[in-house]
C-alpha positions as CSV (number, residue, x, y, z in Angstrom):
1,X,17.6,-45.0,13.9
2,X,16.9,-42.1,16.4
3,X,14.0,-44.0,17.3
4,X,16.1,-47.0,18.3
5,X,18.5,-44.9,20.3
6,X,15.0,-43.7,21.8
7,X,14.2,-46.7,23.5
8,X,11.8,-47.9,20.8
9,X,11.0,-51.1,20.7
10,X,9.2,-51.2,17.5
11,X,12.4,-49.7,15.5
12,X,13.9,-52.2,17.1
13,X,11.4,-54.8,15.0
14,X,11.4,-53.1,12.1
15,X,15.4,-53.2,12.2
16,X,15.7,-56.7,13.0
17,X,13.1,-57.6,10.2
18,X,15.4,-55.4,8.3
19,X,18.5,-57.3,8.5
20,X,16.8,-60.8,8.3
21,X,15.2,-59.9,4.9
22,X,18.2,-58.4,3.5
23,X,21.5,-58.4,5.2
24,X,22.7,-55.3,3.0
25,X,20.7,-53.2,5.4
26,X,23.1,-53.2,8.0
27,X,25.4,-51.3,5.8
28,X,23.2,-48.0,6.3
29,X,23.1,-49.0,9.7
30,X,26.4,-49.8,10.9
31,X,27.8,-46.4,10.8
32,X,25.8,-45.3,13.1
33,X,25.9,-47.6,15.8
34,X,29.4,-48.9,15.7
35,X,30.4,-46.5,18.5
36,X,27.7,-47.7,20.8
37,X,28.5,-51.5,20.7
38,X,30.0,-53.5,23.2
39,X,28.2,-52.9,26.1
40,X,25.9,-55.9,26.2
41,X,26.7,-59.6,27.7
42,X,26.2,-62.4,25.3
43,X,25.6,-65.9,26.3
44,X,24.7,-68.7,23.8
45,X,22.6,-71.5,24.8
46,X,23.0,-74.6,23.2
47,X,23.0,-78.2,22.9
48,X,20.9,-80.9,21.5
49,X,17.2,-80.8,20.4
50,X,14.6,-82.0,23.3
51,X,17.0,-81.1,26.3
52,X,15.2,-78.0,27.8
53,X,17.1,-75.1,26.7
54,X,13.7,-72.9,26.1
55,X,12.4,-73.5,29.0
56,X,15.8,-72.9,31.1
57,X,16.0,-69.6,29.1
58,X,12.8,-68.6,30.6
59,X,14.1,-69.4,33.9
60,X,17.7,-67.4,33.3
61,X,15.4,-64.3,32.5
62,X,13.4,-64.5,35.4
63,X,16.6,-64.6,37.2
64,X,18.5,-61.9,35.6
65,X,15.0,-59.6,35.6
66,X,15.0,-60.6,39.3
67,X,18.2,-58.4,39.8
68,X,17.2,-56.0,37.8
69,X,18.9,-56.5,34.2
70,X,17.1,-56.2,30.7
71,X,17.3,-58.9,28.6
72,X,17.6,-59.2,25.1
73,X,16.1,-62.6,23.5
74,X,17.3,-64.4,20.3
75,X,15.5,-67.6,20.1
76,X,16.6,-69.5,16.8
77,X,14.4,-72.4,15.0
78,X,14.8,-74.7,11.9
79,X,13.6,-74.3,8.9
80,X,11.9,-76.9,7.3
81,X,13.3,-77.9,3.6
82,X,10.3,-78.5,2.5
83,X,8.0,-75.5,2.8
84,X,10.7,-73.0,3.9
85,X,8.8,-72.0,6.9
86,X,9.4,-72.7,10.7
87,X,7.1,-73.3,14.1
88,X,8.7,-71.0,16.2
89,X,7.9,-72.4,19.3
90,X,10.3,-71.2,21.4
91,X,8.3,-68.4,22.0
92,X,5.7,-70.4,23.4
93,X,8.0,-71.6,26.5
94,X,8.8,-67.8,27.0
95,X,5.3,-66.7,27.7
96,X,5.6,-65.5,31.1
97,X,7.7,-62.7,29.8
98,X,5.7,-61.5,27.0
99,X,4.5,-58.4,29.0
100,X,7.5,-57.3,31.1
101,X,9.0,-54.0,29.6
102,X,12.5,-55.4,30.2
103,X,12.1,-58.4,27.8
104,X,11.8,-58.1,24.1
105,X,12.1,-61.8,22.4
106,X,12.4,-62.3,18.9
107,X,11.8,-65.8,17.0
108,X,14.1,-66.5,14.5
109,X,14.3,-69.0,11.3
110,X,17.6,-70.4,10.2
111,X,16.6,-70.2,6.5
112,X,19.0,-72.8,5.9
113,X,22.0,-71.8,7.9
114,X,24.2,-74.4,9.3
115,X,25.3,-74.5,12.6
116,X,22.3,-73.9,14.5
117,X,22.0,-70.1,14.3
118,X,20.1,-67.7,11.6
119,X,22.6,-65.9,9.3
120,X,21.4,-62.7,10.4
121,X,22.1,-63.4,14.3
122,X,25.3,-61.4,14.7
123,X,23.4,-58.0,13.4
124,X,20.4,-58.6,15.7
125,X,23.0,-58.8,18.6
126,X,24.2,-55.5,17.6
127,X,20.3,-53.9,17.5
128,X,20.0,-55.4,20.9
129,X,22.8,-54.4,22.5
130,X,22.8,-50.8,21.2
131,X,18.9,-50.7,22.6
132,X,20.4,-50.9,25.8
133,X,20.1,-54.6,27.2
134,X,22.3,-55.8,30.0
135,X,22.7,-59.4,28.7
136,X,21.8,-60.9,24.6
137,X,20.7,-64.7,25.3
138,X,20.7,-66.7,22.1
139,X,19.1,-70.0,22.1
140,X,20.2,-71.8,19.2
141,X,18.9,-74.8,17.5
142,X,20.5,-77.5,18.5
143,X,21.9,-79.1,15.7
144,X,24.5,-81.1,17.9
145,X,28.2,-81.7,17.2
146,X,29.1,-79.2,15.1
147,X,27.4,-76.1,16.4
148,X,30.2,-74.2,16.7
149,X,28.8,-70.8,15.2
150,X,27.5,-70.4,18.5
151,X,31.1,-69.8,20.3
152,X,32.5,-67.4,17.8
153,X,29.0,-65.8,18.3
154,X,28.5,-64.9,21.6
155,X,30.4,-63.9,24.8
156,X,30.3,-67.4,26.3
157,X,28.8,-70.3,25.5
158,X,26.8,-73.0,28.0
159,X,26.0,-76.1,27.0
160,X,22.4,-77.8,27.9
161,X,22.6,-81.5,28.2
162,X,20.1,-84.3,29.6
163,X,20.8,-87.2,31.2
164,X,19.3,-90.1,28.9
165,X,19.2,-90.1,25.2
166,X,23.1,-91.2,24.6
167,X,23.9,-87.9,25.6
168,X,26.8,-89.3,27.8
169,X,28.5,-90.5,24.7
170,X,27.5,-87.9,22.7
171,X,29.1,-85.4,25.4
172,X,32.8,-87.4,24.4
173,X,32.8,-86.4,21.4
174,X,34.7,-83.2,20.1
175,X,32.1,-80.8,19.0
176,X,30.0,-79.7,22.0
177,X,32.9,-80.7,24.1
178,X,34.9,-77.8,22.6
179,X,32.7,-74.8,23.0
180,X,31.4,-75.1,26.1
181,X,32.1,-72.3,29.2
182,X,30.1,-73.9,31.6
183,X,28.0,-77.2,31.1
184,X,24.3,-77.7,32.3
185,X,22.9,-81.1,32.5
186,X,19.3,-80.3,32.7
187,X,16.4,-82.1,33.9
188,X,18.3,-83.5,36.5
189,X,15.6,-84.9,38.3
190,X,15.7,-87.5,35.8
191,X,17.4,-90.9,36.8
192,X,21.4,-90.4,35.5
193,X,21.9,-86.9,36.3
194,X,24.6,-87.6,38.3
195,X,26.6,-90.3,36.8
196,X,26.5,-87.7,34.0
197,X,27.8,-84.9,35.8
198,X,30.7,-87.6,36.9
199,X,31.5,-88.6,32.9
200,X,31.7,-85.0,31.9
201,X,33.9,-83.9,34.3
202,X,36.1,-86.6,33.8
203,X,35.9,-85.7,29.8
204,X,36.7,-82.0,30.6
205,X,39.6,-83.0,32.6
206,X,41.0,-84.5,29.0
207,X,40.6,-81.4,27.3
208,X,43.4,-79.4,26.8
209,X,40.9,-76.5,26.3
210,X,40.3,-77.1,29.8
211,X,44.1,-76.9,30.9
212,X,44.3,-73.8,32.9
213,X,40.8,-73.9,34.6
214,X,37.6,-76.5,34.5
215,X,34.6,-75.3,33.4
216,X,32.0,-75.4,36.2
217,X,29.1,-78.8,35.5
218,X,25.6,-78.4,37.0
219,X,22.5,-79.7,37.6
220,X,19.3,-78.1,36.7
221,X,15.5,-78.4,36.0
222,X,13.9,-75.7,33.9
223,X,10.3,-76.8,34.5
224,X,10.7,-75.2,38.0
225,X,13.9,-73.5,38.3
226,X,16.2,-75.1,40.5
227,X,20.1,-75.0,40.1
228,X,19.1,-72.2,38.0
229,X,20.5,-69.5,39.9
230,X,23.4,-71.5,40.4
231,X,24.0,-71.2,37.0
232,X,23.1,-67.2,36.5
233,X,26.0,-67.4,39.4
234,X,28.2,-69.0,37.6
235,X,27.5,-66.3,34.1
236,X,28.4,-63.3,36.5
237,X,31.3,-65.5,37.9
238,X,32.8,-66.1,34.3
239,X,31.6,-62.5,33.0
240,X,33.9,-61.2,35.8
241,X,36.8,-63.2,34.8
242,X,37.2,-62.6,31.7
243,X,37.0,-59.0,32.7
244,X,37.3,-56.4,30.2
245,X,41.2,-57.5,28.6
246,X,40.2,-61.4,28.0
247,X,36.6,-60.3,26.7
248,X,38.0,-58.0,24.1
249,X,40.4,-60.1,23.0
250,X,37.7,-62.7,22.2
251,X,35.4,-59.7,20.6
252,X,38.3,-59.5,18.5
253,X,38.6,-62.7,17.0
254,X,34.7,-62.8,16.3
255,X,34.7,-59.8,14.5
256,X,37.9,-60.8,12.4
257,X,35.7,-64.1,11.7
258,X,32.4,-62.1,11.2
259,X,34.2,-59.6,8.5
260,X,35.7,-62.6,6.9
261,X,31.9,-64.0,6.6
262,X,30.4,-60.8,5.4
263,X,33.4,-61.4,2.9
264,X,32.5,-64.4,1.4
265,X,29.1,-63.7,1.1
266,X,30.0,-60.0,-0.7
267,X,32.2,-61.9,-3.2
268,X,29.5,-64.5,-3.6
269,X,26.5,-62.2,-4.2
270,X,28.9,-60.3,-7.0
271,X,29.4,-63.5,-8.3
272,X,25.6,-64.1,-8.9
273,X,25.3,-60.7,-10.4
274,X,28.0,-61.4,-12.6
275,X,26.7,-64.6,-13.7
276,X,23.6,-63.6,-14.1
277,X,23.6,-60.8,-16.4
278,X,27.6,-61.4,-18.4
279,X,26.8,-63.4,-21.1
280,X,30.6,-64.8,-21.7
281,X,30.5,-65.9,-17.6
282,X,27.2,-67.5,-18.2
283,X,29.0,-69.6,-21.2
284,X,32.0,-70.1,-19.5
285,X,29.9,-71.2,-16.1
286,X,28.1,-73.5,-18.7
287,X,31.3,-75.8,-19.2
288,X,31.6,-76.5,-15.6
289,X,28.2,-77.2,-14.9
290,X,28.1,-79.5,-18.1
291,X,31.2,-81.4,-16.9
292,X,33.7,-80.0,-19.8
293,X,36.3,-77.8,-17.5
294,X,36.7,-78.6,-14.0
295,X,36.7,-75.6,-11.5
296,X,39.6,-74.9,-10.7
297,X,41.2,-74.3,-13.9
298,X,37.6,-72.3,-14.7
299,X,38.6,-70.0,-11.0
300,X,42.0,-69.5,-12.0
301,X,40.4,-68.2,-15.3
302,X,37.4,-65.7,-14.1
303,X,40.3,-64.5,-11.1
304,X,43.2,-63.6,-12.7
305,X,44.1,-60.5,-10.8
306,X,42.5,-61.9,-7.3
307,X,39.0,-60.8,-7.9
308,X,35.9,-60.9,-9.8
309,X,35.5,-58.8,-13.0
310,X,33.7,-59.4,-16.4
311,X,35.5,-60.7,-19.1
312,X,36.4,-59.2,-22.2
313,X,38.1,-60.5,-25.6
């Protein structure tokens, strides 16, 4: 850990590798960090697969590097169901930065997650932000409508679009419409980029999200870079609204939601010990799985005092 604190950016690996592999790590971690957090800005990049988001996040860097801010990287791919492993090719868009000092990527696999982010995102963003970045950018996915993990993630979230591909009715629909701080059509060079621009404001405006201030709709091309420090504007712009009361009230919420996550998945993991080595669970588990109880009667059963224990005659 001192070697983290240090400025080292192969504890910073090593932790992150850490955390992926077995998220119990971060409870010999967390202690000592806790105090340090906060101090990084996170914005979550997301939207559908194919609409430029890795190679705009190669373009935000350069920006924010331009004035002088470190940037941490989480870039986020599937994993295939079939052979459990993943390309990774964000990376590969993000090659210009490979040998600046005030860049450190890191590739990650879902392993399975929904919702377009790896399970072990939230602890990286920690790592990163107690190393000492300015700003955590989190490309996710893509997974669509439902990506909401994203937003109770990060600090804000912007939302990468295109013009073709249905996006225009895709953009009408609830999910991405609901999470979005600021909304990027990119490769706007494309024919439809404004038209677009024109159906998602009108959307927005509908939104009772939206109620008390629009979010701001640009155009964008992350081949070459244009509108995007337009947009870097606009993440200082909305950083600075939200100031330090309105973004620690929604710190707060996420880390309600986060401790409610590491929740389930502590109850869950006792479970599977349980199971696993209690004979009389493994029986009664048995009657479900065979059909013979259904499972509620068998939950109200195992947790009669609100939480798991072995049973006994």
């Amino acid at each position: 850990m001192g070697r983290l604190l240090e400025g080292s950016e192969i504890a910073l690996a090593k932790l992150i590798t850490l955390v992926e592999n077995n998220p119990a790590g971060m409870t010999g971690v967390m202690p000592m960090i806790q105090h340090r957090l906060g101090k990084a800005f996170c914005i979550g990049l997301t939207g559908p697969p194919g609409a430029g988001k890795s190679s705009l996040a190669s373009q935000v860097i350069k920006a924010l590097r331009s004035a002088g801010a470190k940037v941490g990287v989480i870039a986020v791919d599937p994993t295939s169901p079939f052979t459990g492993g993943a390309l990774l090719g964000d990376r590969v868009r993000m090659q210009d930065h490979y040998l600046d000092p005030g860049v450190f990527i890191r590739s990650m696999a879902t392993r399975g997650s929904l919702g377009g982010l790896a399970r072990a995102t939230k602890d990286v963003i920690k790592l990163m932000d107690v190393f000492g970045f300015d700003y955590v950018l989190v490309e996710t996915v893509g997974v669509g409508q439902t990506e909401l993990d994203i937003m109770q993630t990060t600090d804000i979230t912007v939302v990468v679009l295109v013009p073709e591909g249905g996006d225009g009715v895709q953009a009408m629909k609830a999910g991405l419409m609901e999470i979005g701080d600021i909304f990027v059509i990119n490769k706007s060079d494309r024919p439809g980029a404004d038209s677009m621009a024109v159906q998602l404001q009108g959307v927005l405006q509908m939104n009772p999200r939206y109620a008390s201030a629009m979010p701001p709709v640009m155009l964008t091309q992350g081949t070459d870079g244009k509108g995007v420090a337009e947009l870097v504007e606009a993440v200082r712009a909305r950083q600075a609204i939200l100031g330090d009361t309105d973004l620690e009230e929604r710190r707060r919420e996420k880390r309600n939601l986060e401790f409610e996550e590491i929740l389930k998945w502590a109850v869950v993991e006792e479970w599977k010990g349980l199971a696993g080595s209690d004979e009389k669970l493994k029986d009664r588990l048995s009657e479900v799985v065979e059909g013979s109880k259904d499972p509620y009667t068998m939950l109200r059963e195992i947790f009669p005092y609100g939480c798991i224990r072995p049973l006994t005659d």
